[in-house]
Every structure is written in structure tokens, then in C-alpha cells.
C-alpha positions in Angstrom: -137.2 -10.8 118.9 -139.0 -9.5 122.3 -140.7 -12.1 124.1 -144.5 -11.9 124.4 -144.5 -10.7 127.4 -143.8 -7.6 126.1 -147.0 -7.0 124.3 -149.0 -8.7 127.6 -147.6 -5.9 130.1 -148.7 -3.6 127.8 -152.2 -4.1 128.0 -153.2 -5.5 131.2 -157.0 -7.0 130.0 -155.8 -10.1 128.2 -156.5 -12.8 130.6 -159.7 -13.3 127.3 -156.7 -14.1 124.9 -154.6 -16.4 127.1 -157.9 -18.5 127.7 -159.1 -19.1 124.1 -158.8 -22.6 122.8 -157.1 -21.9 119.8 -154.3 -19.8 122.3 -153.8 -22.8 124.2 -152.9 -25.0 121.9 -151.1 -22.5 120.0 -149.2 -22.4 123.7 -148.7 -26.2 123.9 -147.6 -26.9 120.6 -144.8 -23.9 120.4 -143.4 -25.2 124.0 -143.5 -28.8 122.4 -141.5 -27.0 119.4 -139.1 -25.2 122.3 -138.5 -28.7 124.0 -137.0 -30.0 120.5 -134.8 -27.1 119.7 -133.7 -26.6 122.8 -132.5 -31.0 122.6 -132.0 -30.4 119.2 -129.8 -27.1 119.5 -127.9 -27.9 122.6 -126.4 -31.2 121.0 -125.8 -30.2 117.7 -124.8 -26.7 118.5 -122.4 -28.2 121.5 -120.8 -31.0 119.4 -120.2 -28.1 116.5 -118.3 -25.9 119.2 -116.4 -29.2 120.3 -115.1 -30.2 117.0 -114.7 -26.8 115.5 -113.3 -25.0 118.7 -110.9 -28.4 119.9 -110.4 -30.7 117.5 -110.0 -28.7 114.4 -107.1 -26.3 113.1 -108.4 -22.6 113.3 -109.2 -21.4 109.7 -111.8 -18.9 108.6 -114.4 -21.5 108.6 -114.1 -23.2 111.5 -114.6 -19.3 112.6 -117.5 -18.8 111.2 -118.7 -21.8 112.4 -117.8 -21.8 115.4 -119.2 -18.0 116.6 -122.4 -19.6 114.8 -123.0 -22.0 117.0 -121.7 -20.3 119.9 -124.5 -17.7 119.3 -127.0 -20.3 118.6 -125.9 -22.4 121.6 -126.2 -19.2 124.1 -129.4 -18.4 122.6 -131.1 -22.2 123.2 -129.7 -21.9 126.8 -131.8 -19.3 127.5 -135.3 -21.3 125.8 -135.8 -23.3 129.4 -136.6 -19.5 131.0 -138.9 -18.4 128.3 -140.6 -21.8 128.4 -141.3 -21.5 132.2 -142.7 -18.0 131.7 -144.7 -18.8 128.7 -145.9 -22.3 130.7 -147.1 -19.5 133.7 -149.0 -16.9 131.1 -145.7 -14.9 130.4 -145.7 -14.4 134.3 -141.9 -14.1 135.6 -139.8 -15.5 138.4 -136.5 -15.3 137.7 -135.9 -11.9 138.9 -134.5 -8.3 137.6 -131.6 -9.2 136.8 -132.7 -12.5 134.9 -135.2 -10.4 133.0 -132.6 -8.3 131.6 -130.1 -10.3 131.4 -132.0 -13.4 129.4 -133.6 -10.8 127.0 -129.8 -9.0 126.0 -128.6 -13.0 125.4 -131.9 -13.4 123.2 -131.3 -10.2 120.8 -127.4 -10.4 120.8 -127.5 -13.8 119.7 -130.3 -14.2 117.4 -128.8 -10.7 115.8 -125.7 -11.6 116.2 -126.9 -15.5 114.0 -128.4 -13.8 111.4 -124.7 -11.6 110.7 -123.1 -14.4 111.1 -124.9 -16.3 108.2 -125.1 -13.9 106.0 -121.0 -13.3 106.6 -120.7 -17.0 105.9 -122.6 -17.0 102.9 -120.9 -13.1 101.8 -117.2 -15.5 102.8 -118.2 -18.7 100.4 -119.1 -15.8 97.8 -115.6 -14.2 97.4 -113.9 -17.5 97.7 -115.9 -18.5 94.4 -116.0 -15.1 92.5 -112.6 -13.9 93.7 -110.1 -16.9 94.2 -107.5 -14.8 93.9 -107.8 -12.3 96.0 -109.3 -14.9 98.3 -105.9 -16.6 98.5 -104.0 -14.2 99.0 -105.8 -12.1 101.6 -108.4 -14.2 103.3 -106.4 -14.9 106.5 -107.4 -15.7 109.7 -106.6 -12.6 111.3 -108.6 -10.9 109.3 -111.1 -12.6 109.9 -111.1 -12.5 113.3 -110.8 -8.4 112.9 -114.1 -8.4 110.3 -116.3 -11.2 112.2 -116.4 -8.9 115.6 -118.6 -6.2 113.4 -121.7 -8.5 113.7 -121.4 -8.8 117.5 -121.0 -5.2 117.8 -123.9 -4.6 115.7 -125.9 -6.7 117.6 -125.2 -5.4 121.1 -126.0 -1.7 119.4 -129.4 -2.5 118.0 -129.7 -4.4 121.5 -129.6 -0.7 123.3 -133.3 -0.7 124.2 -133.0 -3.6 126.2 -130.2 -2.4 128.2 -132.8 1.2 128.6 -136.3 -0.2 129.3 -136.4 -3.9 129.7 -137.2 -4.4 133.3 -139.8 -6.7 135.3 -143.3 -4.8 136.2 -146.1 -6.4 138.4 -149.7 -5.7 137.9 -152.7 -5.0 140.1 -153.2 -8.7 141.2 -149.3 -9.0 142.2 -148.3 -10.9 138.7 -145.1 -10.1 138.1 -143.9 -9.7 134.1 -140.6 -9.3 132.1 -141.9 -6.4 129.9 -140.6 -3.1 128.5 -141.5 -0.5 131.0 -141.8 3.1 129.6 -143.1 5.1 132.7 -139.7 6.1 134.5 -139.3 8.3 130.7 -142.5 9.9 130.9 -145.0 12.2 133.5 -148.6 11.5 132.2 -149.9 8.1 130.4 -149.9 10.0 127.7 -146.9 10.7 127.2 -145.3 7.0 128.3 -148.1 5.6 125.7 -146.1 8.0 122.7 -142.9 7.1 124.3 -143.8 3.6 124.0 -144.9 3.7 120.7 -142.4 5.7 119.3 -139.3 2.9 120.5 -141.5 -0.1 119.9 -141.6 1.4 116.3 -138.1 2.1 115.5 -137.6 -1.7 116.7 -139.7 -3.3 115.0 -138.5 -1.0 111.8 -134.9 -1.8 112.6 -135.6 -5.4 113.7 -137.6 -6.0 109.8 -134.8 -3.8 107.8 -131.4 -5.0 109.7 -132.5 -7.8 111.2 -133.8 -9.5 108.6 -134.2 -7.7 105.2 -130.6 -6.8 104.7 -129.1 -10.3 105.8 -131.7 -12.1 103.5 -130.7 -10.0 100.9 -127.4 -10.5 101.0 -127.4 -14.6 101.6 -129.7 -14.6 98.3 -127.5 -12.1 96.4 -124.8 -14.2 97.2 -125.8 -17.7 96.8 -127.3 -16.4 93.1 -123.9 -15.3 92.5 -122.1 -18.9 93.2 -124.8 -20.8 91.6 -124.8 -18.6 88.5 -120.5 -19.4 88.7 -121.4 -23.0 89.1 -123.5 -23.3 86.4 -121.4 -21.0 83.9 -117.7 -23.0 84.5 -119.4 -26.1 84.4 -117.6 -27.1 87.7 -120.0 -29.8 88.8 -122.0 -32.5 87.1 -124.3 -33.4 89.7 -126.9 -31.1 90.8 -126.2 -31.4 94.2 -124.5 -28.7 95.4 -127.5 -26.3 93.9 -129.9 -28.2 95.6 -128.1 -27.1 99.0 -127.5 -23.9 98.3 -131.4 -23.7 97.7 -132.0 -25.4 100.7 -129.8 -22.7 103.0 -131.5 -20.3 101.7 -135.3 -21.7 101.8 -134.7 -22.5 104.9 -133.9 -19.3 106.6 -136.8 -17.6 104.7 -139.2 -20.3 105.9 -137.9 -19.9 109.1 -137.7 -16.4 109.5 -140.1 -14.5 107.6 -143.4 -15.5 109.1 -142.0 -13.8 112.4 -140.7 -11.0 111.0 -144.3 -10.2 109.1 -146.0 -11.0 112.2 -143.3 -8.2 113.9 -143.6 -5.8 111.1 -147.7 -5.9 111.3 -147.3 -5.2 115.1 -145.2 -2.1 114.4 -147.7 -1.4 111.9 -150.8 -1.5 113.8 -149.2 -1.0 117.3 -151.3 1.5 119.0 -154.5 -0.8 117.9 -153.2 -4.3 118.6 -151.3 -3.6 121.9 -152.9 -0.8 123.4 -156.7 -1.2 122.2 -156.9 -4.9 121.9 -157.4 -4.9 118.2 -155.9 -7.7 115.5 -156.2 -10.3 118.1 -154.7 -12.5 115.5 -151.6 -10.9 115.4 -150.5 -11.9 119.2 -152.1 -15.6 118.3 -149.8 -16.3 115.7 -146.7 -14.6 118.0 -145.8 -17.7 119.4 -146.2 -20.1 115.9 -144.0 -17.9 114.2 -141.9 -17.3 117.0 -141.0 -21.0 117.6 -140.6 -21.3 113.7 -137.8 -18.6 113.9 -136.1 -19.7 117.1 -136.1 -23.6 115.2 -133.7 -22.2 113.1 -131.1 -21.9 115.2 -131.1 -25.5 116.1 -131.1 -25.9 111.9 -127.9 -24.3 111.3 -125.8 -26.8 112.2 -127.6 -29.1 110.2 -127.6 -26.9 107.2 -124.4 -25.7 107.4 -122.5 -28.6 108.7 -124.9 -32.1 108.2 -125.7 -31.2 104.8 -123.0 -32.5 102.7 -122.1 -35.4 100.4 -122.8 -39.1 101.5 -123.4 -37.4 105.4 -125.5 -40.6 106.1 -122.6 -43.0 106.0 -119.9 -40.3 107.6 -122.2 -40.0 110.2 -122.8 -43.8 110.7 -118.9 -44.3 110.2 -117.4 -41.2 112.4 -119.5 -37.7 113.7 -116.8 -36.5 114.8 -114.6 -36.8 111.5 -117.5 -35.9 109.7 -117.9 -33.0 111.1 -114.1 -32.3 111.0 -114.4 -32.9 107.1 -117.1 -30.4 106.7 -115.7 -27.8 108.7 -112.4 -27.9 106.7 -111.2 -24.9 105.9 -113.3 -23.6 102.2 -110.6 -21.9 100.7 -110.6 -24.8 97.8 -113.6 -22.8 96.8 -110.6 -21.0 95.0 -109.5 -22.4 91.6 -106.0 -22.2 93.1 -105.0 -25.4 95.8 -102.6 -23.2 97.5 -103.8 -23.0 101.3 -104.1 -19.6 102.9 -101.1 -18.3 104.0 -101.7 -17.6 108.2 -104.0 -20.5 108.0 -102.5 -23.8 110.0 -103.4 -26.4 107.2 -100.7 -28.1 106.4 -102.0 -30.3 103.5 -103.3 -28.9 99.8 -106.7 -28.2 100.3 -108.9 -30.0 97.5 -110.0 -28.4 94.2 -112.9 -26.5 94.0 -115.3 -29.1 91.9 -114.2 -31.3 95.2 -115.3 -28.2 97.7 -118.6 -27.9 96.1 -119.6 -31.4 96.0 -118.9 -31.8 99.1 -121.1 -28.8 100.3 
């Protein structure tokens, strides 16, 4: 989840790469795709935090939802100061504190996304499988306790910006947001096995936590409701399947071409960033890079937009669409009782309502 101008710093020769055709527009298409998510992101991200955070009684969804798109928002806010530093060559301007700064938003909250989503999805699971225990002990406050262990995750496995992300300026007086390795070692040598060796365990952690495990578990779990679904009969209409597919097509689509890219890196490090080998493999950085950061301007789409005649809500009321989506999911339980430190007044719906709805 590094910006490319890690790999650049790394190896100061390639002013060749950045002035290849195919590079270019490679360049100009991903900060055409940045331009959109960041429009995209801001407003649907924004009018998420709006309904969920003022307008709607706090329930475990609207939780969910709303440190969603409060990751996702604080993310897109940074995309305007990677799009000026990939617009100059991954040159930066914004300073020390900037570079550091920008780069711990970026991890935490792109981490801190990917939790998130796979607590929703691990949430909607036990609501379906367990609506017992569900109603009796999915409460807000615990909630509140459970959802800060993806945020703290993500500011751990954030560490190594804290320790070597800082801005370096080369021989012509470019200066460069990069990791910078020589304050931990004596020789070039050493700084290049010092180098390699973090740069691994990222990429390693990024591919395994970051992506693997969260995958694995929105997949596991969606299975799991769509196999319940299909067993009790609960819905006639296909519809709610065809979502649930959706949610999780979509964050494989989006995800996994950047996190192949970033595994192949770790993979070949030493020959792609150091000797200038697999050229390919920093072309297709900022493709797959602008596929994965799209995502984040998806969620609210996927996990809000996405429901039941959303066309005409939308046409009729955002706003109260939105407030209809977010309702609290614990009618995903065959019980209509409401959560018990919840502050829904009314019966929530039946679960055949919950799902169509979805």
C-alpha cells in the first residue's frame, strides 16, 4: 500500500521508465481513475458519515458503517497529494512531515477498510447463523469494544512507516517521499539487506493480513449465509445472492491485482528494484493501484446503494434511503426483538424482509 515512490528512490536510473509511452498513459489514465474516486469517494463516503453518524440512531450497523466510511473518507482525502506527486514523476513537495504523515493516513486506513469489511461481513454472519445469541449479546457496547481491534491492527502493521518513511533528495536536488534505510546501516551493503529484509516482511504481511486473511473470511462468511438462505428457503427471489456475490467479486476484482503485483515485488525485490529487472512489474503499479484504491469509493455503493428498488428511494429521498439501509441488521435474526442497548424503538423487520432488502 506504499506509494511508488518508494520503489523510485530506490533505484535512482529510472528517468527510462517514467518516459516510456506505455508509462505515460498508464500515468494519465490512473490520475483520471484518482480524479473519479476521489469525487466519487468524498460524496458518497461524506453523505454515509452524515446519515449514519447524525441522522441515524447508533446501532451496530450504523457502526460498522460509519468507521467504514470514515476510513475510506480519510483515505480519499489524502488522493489530491499522491496525484500531485505522481503528476511531478513521484517528485515531492509537501514536506517531512506531509510525507509521513500522508503515508500513516494511507496504511491505517486502507488496513484499517479491509478489517472493517471483513468484520461487517463476520457481523451479518452470526446475525444469520446465530440469532440467538445475536439477540441477546450483540450490543452496541460491544461493539464498540470489538470494532477498535482493526484500528489497532492497522496502526501496528503501520510501524514501518512510523521507522523509515521519510523524504530523500537525489543528486539533481529531486526531492522524494521514499523509505530511507541508510540511518540503520554503515555500508551500502548493509542498508541494501536492511532494505530488503523490511520491504519483504511488508509485502509478506501486507499479501497474508492484508489481504489473504480478510478475503478469506468475507468469502467464508458470505458462503455461510448464502448456504442458510438457500437451505430455510427464506427468500424467493434471487436477489439477495446476487449481492452477496457482488460484495464479494467486487473486493477481489478490486484488490487482488494489486496485491499480486505487491507479492511479485517482494518476490523478485532485489531484481526489480535494485537491478532494474521486471520492468513490468512497476508499469502495472499504478493500474492495479488505482483499481484497489477505486474500492474505497465502492463501498458505500456496495454496502449501502445496493439494495431493493434503490433507484426509486434514491429518486424519492437519499437521505431516507440511506437511513433505510443503514437500519440496524439485527432482523437478520429469526427473532423481531431489537437488541437490548440498541436505541430502536420500533420491531425491527423479519429476516426474509432484512435480506431482500440487502
Amino acid at each position: 500500500m506504499e506509494t511508488n515512490s518508494s520503489v523510485i528512490s530506490l533505484n535512482g536510473s529510472r528517468e527510462n521508465l517514467f518516459e516510456s509511452p506505455l508509462f505515460i498513459a498508464l500515468q494519465i489514465t490512473s490520475l483520471v481513475v484518482h480524479g473519479i474516486t476521489f469525487v466519487l469517494g468524498i460524496l458518497g463516503n461524506g453523505l454515509v458519515i452524515w446519515v449514519a453518524g447524525f441522522r441515524m440512531a447508533r446501532t451496530v450497523t450504523t457502526l460498522c458503517y460509519l468507521n467504514l466510511a470514515l476510513a475510506d473518507f480519510s483515505f480519499i482525502a489524502t488522493l489530491p497529494f499522491l496525484m500531485v506527486s505522481m503528476a511531478l514523476k513521484e517528485q515531492w513537495l509537501f514536506g517531512w512531515f506531509l510525507c509521513k504523515l500522508i503515508n500513516i493516513i494511507v496504511d491505517i486506513n486502507l488496513f484499517g477498510s479491509v478489517f472493517l469489511i471483513a468484520f461487517i461481513a463476520l457481523d451479518r454472519c452470526i446475525c444469520v447463523l446465530h440469532p440467538v445469541w445475536a439477540q441477546n449479546h450483540r450490543t452496541v457496547s460491544l461493539a464498540i469494544k470489538v470494532i477498535i481491534v482493526p484500528w489497532i491492527l492497522a496502526v501496528v502493521l503501520t510501524s514501518q512507516i512510523f521507522l523509515f518513511m521519510t523524504i530523500k533528495r537525489d543528486g539533481k536536488g529531486n526531492t522524494y517521499c521514499t523509505f530511507n534505510f541508510a540511518s540503520w546501516a554503515d555500508t551500502p551493503e548493509e542498508m541494501i539487506k536492511v532494505a530488503i529484509t523490511v520491504m519483504t516482511a511488508r509485502g509478506i504481511i501486507r499479501f497474508i493480513i492484508g489481504f489473504t486473511m480478510p478475503m478469506s473470511i468475507i468469502a467464508i462468511c458470505y458462503g455461510l449465509i448464502a448456504a442458510k438462505i438457500r437451505k430455510k428457503d427464506m427468500i424467493n427471489s434471487s436477489r439477495p445472492l446476487r449481492v452477496l456475490t457482488a460484495v464479494v467479486a467486487s473486493f477481489f476484482i478490486c484488490w487482488f491485482p494489486f496485491q499480486l503485483n505487491a507479492l511479485l515485488r517482494t518476490v523478485w525485490l532485489r531484481e526489480a528494484v535494485f537491478e532494474g529487472k521486471y520492468k513490468v512489474i512497476n508499469i502495472l503499479l499504478y493500474p492495479t493501484r488505482s483499481l484497489a484504491f477505486f474500492n474505497s469509493c465502492l463501498n458505500p455503493m456496495l454496502y449501502v446503494f445496493v439494495g431493493q428498488d434503490f433507484r426509486e428511494r434514491l429518486i424519492h429521498s437519499l437521505p431516507a434511503s440511506l437511513e433505510r439501509a443503514l437500519t440496524e441488521d439485527s432482523a437478520l435474526t429469526e427473532d423481531s426483538v431489537p437488541t437490548s442497548d440498541t436505541t430502536i424503538k420500533s420491531v425491527s423487520p423479519p429476516i426474509e424482509a432484512e435480506l431482500q432488502a440487502m
